[in-house]
KEFIMI-996835 format. One record per residue (C-alpha): x, y, z. Coordinates in pm, whole numbers, plus 50000, padded with zeros to 5 digits. Example, Ala and Ser with C-alpha at 12.3 -4.5 7.8 and 13.67 -1.06 7.14 Angstrom:
BEGIN
{{51230, 49550, 50780}}
{{51367, 49894, 50714}}
***
This chain:
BEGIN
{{51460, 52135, 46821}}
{{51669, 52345, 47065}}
{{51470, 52320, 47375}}
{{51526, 52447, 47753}}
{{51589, 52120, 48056}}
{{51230, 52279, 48198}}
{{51062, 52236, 47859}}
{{51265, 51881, 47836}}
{{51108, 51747, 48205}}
{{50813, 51904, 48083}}
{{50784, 51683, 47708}}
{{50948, 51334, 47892}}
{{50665, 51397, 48137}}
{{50423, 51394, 47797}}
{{50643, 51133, 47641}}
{{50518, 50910, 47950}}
{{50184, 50948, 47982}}
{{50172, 51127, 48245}}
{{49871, 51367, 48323}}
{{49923, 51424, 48666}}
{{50183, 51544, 48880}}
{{50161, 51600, 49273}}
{{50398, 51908, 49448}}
{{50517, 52231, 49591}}
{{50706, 52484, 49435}}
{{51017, 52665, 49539}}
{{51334, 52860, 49439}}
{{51510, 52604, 49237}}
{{51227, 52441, 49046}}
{{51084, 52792, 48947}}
{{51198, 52677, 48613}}
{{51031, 52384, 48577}}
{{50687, 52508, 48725}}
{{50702, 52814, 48491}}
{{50684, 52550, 48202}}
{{50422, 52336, 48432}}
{{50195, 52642, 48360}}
{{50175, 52664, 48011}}
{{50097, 52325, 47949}}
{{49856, 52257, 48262}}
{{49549, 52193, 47988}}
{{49790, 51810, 47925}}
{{49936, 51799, 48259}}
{{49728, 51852, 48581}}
{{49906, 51987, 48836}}
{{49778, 51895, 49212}}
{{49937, 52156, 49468}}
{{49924, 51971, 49810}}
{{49983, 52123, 50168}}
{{50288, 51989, 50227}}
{{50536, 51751, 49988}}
{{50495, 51487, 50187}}
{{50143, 51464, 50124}}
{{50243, 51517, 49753}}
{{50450, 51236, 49787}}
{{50180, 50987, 49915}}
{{49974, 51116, 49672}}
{{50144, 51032, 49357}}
{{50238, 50685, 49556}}
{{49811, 50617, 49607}}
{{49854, 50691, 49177}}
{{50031, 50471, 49090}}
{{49925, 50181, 49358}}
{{49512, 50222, 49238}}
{{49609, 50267, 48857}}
{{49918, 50079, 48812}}
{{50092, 50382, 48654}}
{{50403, 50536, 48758}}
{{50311, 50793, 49031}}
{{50505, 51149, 48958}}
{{50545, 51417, 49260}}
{{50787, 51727, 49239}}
{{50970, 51939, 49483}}
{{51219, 52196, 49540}}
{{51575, 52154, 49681}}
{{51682, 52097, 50037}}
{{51356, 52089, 50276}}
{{51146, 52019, 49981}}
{{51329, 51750, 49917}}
{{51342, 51585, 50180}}
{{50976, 51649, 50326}}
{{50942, 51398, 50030}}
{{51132, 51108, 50197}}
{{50894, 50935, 50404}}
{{50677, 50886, 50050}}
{{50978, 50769, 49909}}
{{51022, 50539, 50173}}
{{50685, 50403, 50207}}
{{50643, 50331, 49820}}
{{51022, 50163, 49819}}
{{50875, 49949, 50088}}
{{50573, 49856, 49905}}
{{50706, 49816, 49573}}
{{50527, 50150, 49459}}
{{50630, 50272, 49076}}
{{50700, 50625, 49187}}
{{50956, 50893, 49009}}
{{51050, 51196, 49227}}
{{51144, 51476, 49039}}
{{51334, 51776, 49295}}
{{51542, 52042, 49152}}
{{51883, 52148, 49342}}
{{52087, 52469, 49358}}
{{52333, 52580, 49041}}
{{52632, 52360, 48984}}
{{52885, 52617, 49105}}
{{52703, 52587, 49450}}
{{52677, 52250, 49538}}
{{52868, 52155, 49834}}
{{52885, 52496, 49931}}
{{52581, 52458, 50230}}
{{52408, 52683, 50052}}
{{52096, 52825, 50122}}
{{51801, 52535, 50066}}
{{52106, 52293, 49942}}
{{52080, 51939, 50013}}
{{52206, 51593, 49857}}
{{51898, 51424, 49847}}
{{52035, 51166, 49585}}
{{52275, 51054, 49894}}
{{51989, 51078, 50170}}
{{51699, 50865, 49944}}
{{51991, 50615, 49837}}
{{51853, 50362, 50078}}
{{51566, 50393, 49949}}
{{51514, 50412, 49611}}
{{51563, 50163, 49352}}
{{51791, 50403, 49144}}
{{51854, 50748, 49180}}
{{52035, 51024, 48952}}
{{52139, 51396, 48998}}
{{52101, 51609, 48632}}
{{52416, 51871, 48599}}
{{52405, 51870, 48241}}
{{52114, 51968, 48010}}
{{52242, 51727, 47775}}
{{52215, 51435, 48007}}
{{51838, 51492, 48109}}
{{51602, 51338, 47858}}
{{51741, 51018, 47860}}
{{51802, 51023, 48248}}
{{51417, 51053, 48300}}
{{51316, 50852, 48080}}
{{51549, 50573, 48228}}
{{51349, 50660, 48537}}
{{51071, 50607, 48447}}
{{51162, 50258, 48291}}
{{51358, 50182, 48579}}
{{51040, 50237, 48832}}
{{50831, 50014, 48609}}
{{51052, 49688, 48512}}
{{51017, 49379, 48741}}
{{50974, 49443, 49074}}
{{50880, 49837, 49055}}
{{50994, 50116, 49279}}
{{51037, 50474, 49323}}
{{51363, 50648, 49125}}
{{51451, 51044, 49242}}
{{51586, 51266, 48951}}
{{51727, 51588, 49070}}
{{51820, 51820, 48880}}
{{52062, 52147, 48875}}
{{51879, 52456, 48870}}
{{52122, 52598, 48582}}
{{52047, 52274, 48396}}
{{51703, 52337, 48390}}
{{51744, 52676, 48234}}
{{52016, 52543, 47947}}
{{51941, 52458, 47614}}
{{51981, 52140, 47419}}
{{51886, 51940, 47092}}
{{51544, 51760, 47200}}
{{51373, 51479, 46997}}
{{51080, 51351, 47102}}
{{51057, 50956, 47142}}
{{50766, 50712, 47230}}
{{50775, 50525, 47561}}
{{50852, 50180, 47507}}
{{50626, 49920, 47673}}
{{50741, 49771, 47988}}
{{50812, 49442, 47929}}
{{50714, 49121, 48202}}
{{51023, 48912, 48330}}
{{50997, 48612, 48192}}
{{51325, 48518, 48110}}
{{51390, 48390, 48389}}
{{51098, 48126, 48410}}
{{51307, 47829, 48365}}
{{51152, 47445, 48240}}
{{51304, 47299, 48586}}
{{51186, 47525, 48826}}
{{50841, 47466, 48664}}
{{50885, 47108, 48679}}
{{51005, 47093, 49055}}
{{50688, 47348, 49119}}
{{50447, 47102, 48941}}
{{50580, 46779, 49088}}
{{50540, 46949, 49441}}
{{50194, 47045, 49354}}
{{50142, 46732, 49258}}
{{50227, 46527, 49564}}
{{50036, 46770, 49817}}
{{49740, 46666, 50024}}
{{49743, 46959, 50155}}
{{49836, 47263, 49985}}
{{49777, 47616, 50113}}
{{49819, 47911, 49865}}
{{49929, 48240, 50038}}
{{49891, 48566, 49811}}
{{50114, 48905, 49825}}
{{50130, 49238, 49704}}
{{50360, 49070, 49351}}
{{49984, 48936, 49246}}
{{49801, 49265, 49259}}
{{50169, 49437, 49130}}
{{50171, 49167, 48816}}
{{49797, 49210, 48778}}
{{49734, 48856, 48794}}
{{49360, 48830, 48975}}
{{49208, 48567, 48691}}
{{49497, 48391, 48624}}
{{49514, 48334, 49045}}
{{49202, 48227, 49079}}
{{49226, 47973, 48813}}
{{49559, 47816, 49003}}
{{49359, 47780, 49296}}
{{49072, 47585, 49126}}
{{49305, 47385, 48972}}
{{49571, 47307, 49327}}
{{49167, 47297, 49506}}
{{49338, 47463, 49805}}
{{49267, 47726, 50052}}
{{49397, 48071, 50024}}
{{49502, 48345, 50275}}
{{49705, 48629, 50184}}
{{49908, 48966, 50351}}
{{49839, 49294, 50402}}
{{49948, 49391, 50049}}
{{49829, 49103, 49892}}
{{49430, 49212, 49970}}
{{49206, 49141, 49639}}
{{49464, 48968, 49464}}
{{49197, 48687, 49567}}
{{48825, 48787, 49646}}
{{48791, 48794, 49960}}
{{48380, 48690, 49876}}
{{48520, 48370, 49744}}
{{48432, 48052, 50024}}
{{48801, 47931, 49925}}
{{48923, 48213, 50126}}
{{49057, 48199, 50489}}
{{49131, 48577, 50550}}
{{49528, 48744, 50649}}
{{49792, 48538, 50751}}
{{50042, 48685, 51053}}
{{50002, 48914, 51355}}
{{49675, 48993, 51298}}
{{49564, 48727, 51082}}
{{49277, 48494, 51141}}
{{49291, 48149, 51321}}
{{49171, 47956, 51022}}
{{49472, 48095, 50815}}
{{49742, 48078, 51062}}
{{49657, 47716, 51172}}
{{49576, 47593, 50835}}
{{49924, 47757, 50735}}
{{50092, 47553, 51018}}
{{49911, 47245, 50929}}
{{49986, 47204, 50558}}
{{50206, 46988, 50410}}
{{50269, 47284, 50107}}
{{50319, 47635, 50124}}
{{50279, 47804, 49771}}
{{50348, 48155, 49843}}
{{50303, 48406, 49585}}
{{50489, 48763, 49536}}
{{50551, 48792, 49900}}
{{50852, 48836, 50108}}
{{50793, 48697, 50465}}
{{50799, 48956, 50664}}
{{50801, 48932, 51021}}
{{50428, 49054, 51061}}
{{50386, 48712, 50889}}
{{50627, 48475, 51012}}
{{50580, 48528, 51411}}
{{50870, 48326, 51530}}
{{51071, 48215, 51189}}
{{51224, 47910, 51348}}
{{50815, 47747, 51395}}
{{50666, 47885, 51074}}
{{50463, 47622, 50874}}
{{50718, 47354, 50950}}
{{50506, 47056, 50862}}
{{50534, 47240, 50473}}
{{50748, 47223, 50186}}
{{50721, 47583, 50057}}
{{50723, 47696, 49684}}
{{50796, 48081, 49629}}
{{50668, 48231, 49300}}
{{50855, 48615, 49286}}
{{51013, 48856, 49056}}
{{51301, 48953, 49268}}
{{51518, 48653, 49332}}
{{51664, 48856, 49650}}
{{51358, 48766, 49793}}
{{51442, 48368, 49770}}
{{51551, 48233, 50117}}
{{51624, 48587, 50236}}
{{51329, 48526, 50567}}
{{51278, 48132, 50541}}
{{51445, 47874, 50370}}
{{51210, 47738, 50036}}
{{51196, 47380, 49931}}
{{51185, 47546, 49572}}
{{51144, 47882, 49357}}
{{51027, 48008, 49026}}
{{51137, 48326, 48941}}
{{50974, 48592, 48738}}
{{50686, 48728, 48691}}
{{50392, 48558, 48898}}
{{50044, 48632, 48617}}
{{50338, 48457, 48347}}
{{50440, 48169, 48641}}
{{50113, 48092, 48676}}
{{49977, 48110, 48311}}
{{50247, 47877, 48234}}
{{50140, 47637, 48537}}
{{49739, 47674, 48432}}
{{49799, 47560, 48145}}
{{49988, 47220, 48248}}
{{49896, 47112, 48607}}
{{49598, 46870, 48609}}
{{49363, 46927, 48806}}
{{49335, 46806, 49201}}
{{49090, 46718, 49457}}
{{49171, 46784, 49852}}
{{48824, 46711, 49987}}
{{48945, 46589, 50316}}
{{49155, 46904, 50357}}
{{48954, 47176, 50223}}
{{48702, 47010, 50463}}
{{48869, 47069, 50754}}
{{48974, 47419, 50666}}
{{48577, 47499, 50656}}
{{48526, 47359, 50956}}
{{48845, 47578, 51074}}
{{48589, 47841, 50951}}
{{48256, 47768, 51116}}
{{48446, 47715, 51483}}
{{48674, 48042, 51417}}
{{48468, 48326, 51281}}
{{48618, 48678, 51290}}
{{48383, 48847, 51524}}
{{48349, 49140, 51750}}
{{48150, 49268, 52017}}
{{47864, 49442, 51852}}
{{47689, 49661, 52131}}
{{47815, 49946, 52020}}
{{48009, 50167, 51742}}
{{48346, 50007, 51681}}
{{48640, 49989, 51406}}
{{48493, 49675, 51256}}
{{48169, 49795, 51294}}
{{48245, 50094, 51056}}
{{48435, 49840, 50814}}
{{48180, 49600, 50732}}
{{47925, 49913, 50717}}
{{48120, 50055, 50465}}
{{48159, 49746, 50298}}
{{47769, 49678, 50278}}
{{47676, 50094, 50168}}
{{47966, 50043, 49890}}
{{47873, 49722, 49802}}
{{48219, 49650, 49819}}
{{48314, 49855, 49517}}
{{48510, 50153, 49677}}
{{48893, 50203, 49704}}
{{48992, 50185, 50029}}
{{49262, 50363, 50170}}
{{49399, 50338, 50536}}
{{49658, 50496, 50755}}
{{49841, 50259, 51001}}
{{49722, 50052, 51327}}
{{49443, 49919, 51463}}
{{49218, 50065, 51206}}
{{49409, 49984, 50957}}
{{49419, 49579, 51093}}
{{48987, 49608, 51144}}
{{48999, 49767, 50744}}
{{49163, 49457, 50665}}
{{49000, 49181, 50835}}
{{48650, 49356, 50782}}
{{48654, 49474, 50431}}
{{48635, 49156, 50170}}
{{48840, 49317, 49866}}
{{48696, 49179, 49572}}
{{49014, 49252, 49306}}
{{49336, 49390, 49315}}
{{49426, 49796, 49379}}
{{49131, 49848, 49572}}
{{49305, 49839, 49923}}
{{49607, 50108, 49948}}
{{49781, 50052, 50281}}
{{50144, 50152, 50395}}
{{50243, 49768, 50465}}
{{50654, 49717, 50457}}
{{50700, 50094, 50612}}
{{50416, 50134, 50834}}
{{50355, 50476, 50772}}
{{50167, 50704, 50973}}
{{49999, 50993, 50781}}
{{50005, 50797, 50436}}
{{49616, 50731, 50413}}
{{49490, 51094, 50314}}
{{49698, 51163, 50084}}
{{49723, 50817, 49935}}
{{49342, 50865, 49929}}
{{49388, 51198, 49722}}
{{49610, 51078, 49477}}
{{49371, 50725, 49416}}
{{49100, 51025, 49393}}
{{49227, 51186, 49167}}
{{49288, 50888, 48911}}
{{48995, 50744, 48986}}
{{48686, 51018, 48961}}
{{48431, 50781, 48907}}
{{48541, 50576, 49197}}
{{48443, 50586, 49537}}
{{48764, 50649, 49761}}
{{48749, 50638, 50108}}
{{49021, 50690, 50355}}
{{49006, 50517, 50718}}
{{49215, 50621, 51001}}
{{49253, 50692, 51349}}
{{49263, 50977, 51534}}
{{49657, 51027, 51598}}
{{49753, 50932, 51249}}
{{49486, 51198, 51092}}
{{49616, 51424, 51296}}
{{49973, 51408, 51102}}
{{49856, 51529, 50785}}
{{49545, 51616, 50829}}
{{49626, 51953, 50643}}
{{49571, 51766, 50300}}
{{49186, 51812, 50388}}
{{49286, 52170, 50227}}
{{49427, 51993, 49934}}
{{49084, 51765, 49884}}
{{48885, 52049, 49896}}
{{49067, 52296, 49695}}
{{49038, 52043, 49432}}
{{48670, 51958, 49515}}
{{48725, 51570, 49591}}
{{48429, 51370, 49650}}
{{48672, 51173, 49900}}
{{48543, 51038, 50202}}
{{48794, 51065, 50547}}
{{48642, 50838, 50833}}
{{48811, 50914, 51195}}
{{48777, 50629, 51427}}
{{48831, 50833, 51686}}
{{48950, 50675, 52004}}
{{49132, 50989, 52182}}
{{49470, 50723, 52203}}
{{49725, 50565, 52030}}
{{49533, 50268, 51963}}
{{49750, 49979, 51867}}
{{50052, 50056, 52086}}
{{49791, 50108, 52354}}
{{49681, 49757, 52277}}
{{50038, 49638, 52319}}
{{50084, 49894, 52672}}
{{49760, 49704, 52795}}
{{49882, 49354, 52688}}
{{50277, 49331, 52716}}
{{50352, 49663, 52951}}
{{50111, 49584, 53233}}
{{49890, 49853, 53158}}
{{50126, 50171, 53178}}
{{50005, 50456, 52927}}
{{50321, 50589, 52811}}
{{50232, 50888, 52628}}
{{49922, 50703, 52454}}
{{49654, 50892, 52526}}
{{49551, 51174, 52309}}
{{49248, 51283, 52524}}
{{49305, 51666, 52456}}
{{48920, 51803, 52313}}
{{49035, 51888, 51976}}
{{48696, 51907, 51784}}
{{48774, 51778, 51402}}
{{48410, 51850, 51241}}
{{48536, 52236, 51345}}
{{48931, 52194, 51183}}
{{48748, 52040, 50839}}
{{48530, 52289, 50796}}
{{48747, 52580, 50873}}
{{48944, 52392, 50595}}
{{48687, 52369, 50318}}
{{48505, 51993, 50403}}
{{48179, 51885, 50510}}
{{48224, 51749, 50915}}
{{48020, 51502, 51085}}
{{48078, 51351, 51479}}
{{47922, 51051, 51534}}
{{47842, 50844, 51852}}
{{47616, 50558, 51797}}
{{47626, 50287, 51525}}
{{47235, 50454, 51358}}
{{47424, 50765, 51367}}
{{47727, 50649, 51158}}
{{47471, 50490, 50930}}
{{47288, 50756, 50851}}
{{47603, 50987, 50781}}
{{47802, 50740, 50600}}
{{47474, 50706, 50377}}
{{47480, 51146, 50313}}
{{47896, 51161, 50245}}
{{47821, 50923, 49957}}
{{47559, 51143, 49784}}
{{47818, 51473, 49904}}
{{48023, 51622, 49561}}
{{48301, 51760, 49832}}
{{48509, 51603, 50075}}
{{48312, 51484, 50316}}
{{48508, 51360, 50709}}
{{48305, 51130, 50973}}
{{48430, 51189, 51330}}
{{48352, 50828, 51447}}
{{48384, 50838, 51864}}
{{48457, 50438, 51964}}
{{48569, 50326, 52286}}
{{48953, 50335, 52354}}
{{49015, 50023, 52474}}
{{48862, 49831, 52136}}
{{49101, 49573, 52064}}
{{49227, 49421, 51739}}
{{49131, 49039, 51771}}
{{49310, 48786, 51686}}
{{49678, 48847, 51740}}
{{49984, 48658, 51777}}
{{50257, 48789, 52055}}
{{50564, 48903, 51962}}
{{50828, 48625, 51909}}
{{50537, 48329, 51917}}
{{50475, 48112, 51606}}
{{50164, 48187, 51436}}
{{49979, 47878, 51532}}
{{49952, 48043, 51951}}
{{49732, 48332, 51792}}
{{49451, 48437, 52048}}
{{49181, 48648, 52127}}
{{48948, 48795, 52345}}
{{48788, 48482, 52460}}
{{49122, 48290, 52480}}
{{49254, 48567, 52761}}
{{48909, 48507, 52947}}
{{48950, 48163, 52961}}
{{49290, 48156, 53073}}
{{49202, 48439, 53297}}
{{48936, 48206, 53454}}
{{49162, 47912, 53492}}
***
């Protein structure tokens, strides 16, 4: 049937699955919103405040349902208020397809008015990306997209299309998606082999988990390993839930901001298995001193990944739930007593704790944790509230903890909250931030209550910048550099000029009692939580240092007293 490129987007969007889409509409995707309309009983259509929130929206889609995540715009600032998303889901390995619309074939290149070539800027940062000039060339572009942003490791693909192409007419046939397949071709019998004899000969294996487990969907398959190897787990920011964190096997993050037990126990093994992660620097500290008493075995998708940060003794590549089926089901199993000993006593002399006089960031954590029961998806923006949602929170499976880790994205949390929402409605999603990072896109509060979003927005509310204050206060000798935010903006007034439900809260009864009424609320619901500003993220590791010198609170005392 002779159909129009809107009406093709429009049926590959159907074709796919896909009953949601996150955007803004403009001049060049007119077109393709038109048709948007007359099918929004199969497609809901979530109009956010600004793209970029769309953009972290469909990203917090796909990363709590596994799904590819689908956000429109129009051409030129449209398009490119979409970047940052684009960005933070490449980072994280996010299944994401951006669909913008450009101007009319005659005028590209022609600066005209909203022009841009967003396929050239978001090159970087996609995993493919495609500009549509001819009708006849569309169907089979998006759904390549959509495949592409699904197989192996997954990523965000942008599809932008000519305005005139959007308005032609072509021959459309309508075709089922075909099922993503795992990678598992590249599983070979020797890398398995190697991988088992390492196993094997380890006395003292440590398992570290990253965001390729929750990705691959591989939570029963991980735990199993673990019995099996009888080691110790810790994992990264992306890899939270992969592995309960309720489970007495596990030792909490690994890095910067991991715990002691984890980044000794790390540096004390004599085997590394690390699992879908990449290394990044937040985890190695100094690369040159990371876990050099180990052999290290990398289980990933993307063989890119293989030596790229540290050097492995050995690698299996492909898909980590099919690596590790295929390892369940032939390594016998082991008994470390004597190590996984010492890692609980690791555990009984280095608790994560805080100072618990009064209202703090991991205060608010591990009370949301207890009033959820654990159960809700968490969402977070970026730094030091994002580190206490971490260490505080024990995430009991995978996509329950949505986090811009690789990017580090200010602003993401809302509307990664929004989107998880959204495709979860009888889920409890909460997003945590801080006061400067709500303050980015804090405007998606609109979006949450337009669309009557039983969402939950918690402001720790320290009136700075907290983690680079932290760093100003450790490493700068105390100079403020444009840190403090101390300007009496009153957020319980901005929500509910914007449609939500606002609370301030000063003591730790108070936030009790309010966090207990926003999860009976059918709204949007946004805790002003007032902490003190120079609350610290404990442990760390300074910049440059192996992992093994992490410290904390009563480490600085000490030496302070010395």
């Amino acid at each position: 049937m002779q159909l129009t490129g809107s009406q093709i987007v429009i049926e590959c969007l159907k074709e796919q699955h896909v009953d949601t889409v996150f955007g803004y509409p403009g001049g060049a995707i007119l077109n393709v919103y038109d048709e948007l309309y007359k099918h929004s009983d199969e497609i809901h259509h979530v109009l956010t405040s600004h793209e970029q929130g769309a953009s972290h929206a469909a990203d917090g889609y796909a990363r709590s349902t596994g799904k590819v995540g689908v956000c429109m715009a129009t051409s030129g600032p449209g398009a490119t208020n979409l970047v940052t998303g684009i960005a933070t889901a490449f980072m994280d390995s996010v299944p994401l397809v951006a669909i913008t619309c450009n101007v009319t074939v005659p005028l590209l290149g022609k600066d005209s008015f909203q022009e841009v070539d967003i396929a050239g800027i978001t090159m970087p940062i996609t995993k493919h990306n495609f500009i549509v000039k001819d009708v006849n060339d569309l169907a089979k572009t998006l759904r390549r997209a959509f495949t592409i942003a699904q197989t192996g490791r997954p990523g965000p693909v942008l599809v932008d299309i000519t305005k005139d192409a959007t308005a032609a007419k072509t021959d459309f046939k309508f075709e089922e998606a075909k099922p993503v397949e795992r990678v598992v071709d590249t599983i070979s019998d020797e890398d398995l082999e190697e991988a088992i004899a390492l196993i094997k000969k380890s006395k003292k294996p440590y398992i570290f988990v990253g965001g390729g487990a929750v990705i691959s969907g591989a939570d029963e398959e991980l735990k199993k390993f673990v019995n099996l190897v009888d080691a110790p787990v810790c994992d990264s920011l992306m890899g939270k839930g992969a592995f309960s964190g309720e489970d007495d096997r596990y030792t909490g993050m690994l890095g910067m901001h991991g715990t002691k037990v984890s980044n000794l126990g790390v540096s004390n093994c004599d085997l590394l298995i690390a699992i879908g992660t990449r290394f990044s620097d937040r985890v190695l500290g100094n690369p040159k001193k990371f876990a050099k008493q180990a052999k290290i075995l990398q289980f990933d998708v993307d063989p890119a990944e293989i030596n790229k940060n540290v050097v492995v003794t050995s690698k299996v590549i492909g898909d980590v739930k099919e690596i590790l089926t295929k390892l369940n089901n032939v390594i016998e199993q082991k008994n470390n007593k004597e190590w996984m000993d010492k890692i609980k006593d690791l555990q009984k002399k280095f608790p994560v704790k805080y100072n618990e006089a009064g209202p703090s960031g991991p205060f608010v954590v591990e009370e949301i944790y207890k009033q959820t029961k654990g159960d809700a998806i968490i969402t977070t923006e970026v730094g030091q509230h994002q580190m206490w949602a971490a260490q505080y929170y024990k995430y009991s499976h995978s996509r329950q903890f949505l986090t811009s880790g690789g990017l580090g994205t200010m602003g993401y949390g809302l509307g990664a909250c929004i989107g998880a929402q959204v495709a979860n409605p009888d889920k409890q999603v909460i997003n945590i931030a801080g006061d400067g990072c709500f303050r980015m896109n804090m405007n998606e509060i609109v979006t949450a209550a337009k669309e009557h979003l039983p969402l939950i927005q918690v402001v720790i509310n320290n009136q700075v910048l907290g983690m680079v204050r932290q760093w100003q206060n450790l490493f700068y000798e105390q100079r403020y550099s444009n840190t403090v935010l101390s300007d009496n903006v009153d957020y319980v007034k901005l929500v509910e000029a914007m449609g939500a439900t606002g609370y301030r809260v000063t003591s730790k009864e108070e936030f009790s009692e309010t966090f207990a009424k926003a999860l009976k609320a059918d709204g949007p619901v946004v805790i002003d939580c007032v902490i003190d500003c120079d609350d610290k993220v404990w442990p760390m590791v300074a910049p440059g240092n192996p992992i093994s010198d992490c410290f904390d609170e009563d480490d600085l005392k000490m030496k302070g007293n010395k």
